[in-house]
N, C-alpha and C positions, 0 to 999 in steps of 0.2 A: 537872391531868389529870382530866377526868372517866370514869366505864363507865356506859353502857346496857344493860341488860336486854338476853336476844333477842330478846322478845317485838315491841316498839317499834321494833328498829333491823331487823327483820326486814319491819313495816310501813312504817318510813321508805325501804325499797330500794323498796317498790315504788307510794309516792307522795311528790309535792311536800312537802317539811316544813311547808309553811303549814297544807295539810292535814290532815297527822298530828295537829297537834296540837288539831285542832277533833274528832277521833275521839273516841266514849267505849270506855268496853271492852269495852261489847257489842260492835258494830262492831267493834273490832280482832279478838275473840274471831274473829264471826263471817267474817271475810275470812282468818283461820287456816285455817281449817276449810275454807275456798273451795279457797285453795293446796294444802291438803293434799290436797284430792279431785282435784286436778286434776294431782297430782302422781304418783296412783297410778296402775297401768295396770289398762286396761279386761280384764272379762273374755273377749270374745273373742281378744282379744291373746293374755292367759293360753293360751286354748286351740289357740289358731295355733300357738302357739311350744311348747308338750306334744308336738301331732300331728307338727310335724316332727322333733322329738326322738326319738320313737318310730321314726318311717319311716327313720330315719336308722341305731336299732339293729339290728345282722344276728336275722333271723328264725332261730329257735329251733323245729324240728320238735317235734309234740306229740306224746309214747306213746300208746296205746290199744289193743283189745283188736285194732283193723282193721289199724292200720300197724305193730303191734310186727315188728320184727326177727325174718325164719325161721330157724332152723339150719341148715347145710351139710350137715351128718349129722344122718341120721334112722333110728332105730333101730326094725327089725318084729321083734321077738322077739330070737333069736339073733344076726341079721345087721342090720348097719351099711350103710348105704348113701349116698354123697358123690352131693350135687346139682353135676354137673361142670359145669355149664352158667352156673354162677354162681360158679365157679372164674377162669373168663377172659374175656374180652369176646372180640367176635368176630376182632376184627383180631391179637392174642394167641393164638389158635386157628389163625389161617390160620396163623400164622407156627411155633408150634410142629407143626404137624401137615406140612410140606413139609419137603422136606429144606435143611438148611444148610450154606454151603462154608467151609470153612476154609480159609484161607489164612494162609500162613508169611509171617509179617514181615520176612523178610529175600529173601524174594522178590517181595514188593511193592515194596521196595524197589529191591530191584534191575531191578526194572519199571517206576519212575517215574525211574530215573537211565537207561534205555537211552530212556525217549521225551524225556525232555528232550536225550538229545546227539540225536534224530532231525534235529534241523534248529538251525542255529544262531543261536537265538533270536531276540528281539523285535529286536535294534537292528540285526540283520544282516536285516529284514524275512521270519525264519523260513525261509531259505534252506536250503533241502533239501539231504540229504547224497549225496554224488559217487557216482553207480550206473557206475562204471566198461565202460562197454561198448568195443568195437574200435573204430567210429566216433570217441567219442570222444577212447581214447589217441591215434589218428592225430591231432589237430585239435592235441590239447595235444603233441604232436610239431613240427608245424610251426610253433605260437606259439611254441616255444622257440628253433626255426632260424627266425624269421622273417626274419633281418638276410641271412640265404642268395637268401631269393625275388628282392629289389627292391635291387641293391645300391647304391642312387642314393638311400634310405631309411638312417637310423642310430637304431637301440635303442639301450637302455637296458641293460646286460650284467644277464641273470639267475642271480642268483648263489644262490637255492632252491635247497635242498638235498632239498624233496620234490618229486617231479615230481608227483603226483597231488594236486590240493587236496580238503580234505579235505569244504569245502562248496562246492557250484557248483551253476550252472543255463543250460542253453544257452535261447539266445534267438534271433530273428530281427530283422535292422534293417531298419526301414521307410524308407524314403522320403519325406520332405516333397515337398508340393505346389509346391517352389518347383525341385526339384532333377527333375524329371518325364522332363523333357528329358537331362540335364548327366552323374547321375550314378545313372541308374534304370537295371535289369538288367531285361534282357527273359524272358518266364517261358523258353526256351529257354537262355540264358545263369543263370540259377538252378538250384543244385543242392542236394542234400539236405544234404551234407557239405562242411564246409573243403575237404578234399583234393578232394574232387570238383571245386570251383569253380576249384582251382589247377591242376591236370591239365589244364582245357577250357580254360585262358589258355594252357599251357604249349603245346598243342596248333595253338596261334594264333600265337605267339609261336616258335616252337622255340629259346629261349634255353637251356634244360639240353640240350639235344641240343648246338647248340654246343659251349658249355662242357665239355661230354665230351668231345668227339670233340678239341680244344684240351687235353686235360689228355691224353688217352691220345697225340695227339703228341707231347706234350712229352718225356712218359714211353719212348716209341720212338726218342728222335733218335738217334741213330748206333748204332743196333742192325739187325739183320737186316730184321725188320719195316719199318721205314725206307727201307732202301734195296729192299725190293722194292716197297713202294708207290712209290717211284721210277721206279722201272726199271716199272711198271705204267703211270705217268704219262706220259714219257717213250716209250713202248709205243701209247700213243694216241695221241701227236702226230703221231708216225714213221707 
């Protein structure tokens, strides 16, 4: 095992070894000296890479006699006197100088739990809560007796135990273009209310008028009343 110098194996990295060895040491000296200068860096570099160092550190305001720091209080003799003006910024000012509300947190509270039961929420698509008016209780009256109106019709028995829901919203049903003819109400046959629209059938119809007057004879048969609409009937034939 042989060792080499640095010098030598430092020239053999960076020529032919045929050549190395025709070098004297001037020449080697001198091609040292090449690599080394070419190794350093240049001074504008130096100075490139300073300036951005610099610009990079946070700026550091300088004292003097023009920008020193004034006192808040300034003293004429006896009396003391506060610069208020450099006490607060302006938006600090507007807000101490108005008046402020205070509010009790447990009546904020209880302000954000009455608007969120206002409607019942996001998946019920915020369906507003039930303004009980007389129009309405009539409507939700008759959905309840509906099986009464159409007895050729069979529900579903409602067995709710609240008659008023607690969210609701009355709506109007349109008509498709296809139904114009078949199954469309004429604005004369349109009414404002359920009940309304059931009266002006009933009125067409006279089927509760029957049905009365069939219930209250049933309820007459072999009583007084009875036999004098008889005797009434019979009274017109004669």
């Amino acid at each position: 095992m042989t060792t080499q110098s640095a010098g030598p194996m430092a020239v053999g990295s960076l020529l032919p070894a045929s050549d190395a060895d025709d070098l004297s040491a001037e020449q080697i000296t001198q091609l040292l000296k090449d690599a080394e200068q070419r190794l350093r860096p240049s001074t504008a570099a130096v100075a490139t890479a300073g300036k951005s160092i610099l610009a990079s550190l946070p700026k550091i305001p300088t004292l003097g006699p023009n920008n020193a720091p004034q006192p808040y209080v300034t003293s004429n003799g006896e009396m003391a006197r506060v610069d208020s003006s450099r006490l607060l910024n302006n938006d600090q000012r507007k807000k101490s100088e108005g008046l402020r509300k205070v509010e009790d947190p447990a009546q904020v509270k209880a302000k954000l739990q009455e608007k969120k039961k206002a409607d019942a929420g996001g998946a019920w698509f915020n369906m507003p809560k039930t303004n009980v008016t007389p129009e309405l209780k009539q409507d939700l009256q008759l959905l309840q007796m509906r099986s009464v109106l159409d007895p050729k019709r069979h529900y579903k028995k409602d067995s709710s135990r609240n008659k008023v829901p607690e969210f609701s919203q009355v709506g109007t049903i349109i008509e498709g273009p296809t139904e114009f003819y078949s199954s469309r109400l004429s604005n004369k046959e349109r009414k404002q209310t359920l009940a309304g629209e059931i009266l002006a059938g009933e009125q067409e119809s006279g089927r509760f008028k029957r049905k009365y007057n069939d219930i209250q004879d049933s309820k007459t048969s072999g009583k007084k009343a009875y036999y004098k609409a008889l005797k009434a009937k019979r009274s017109k034939r004669g």
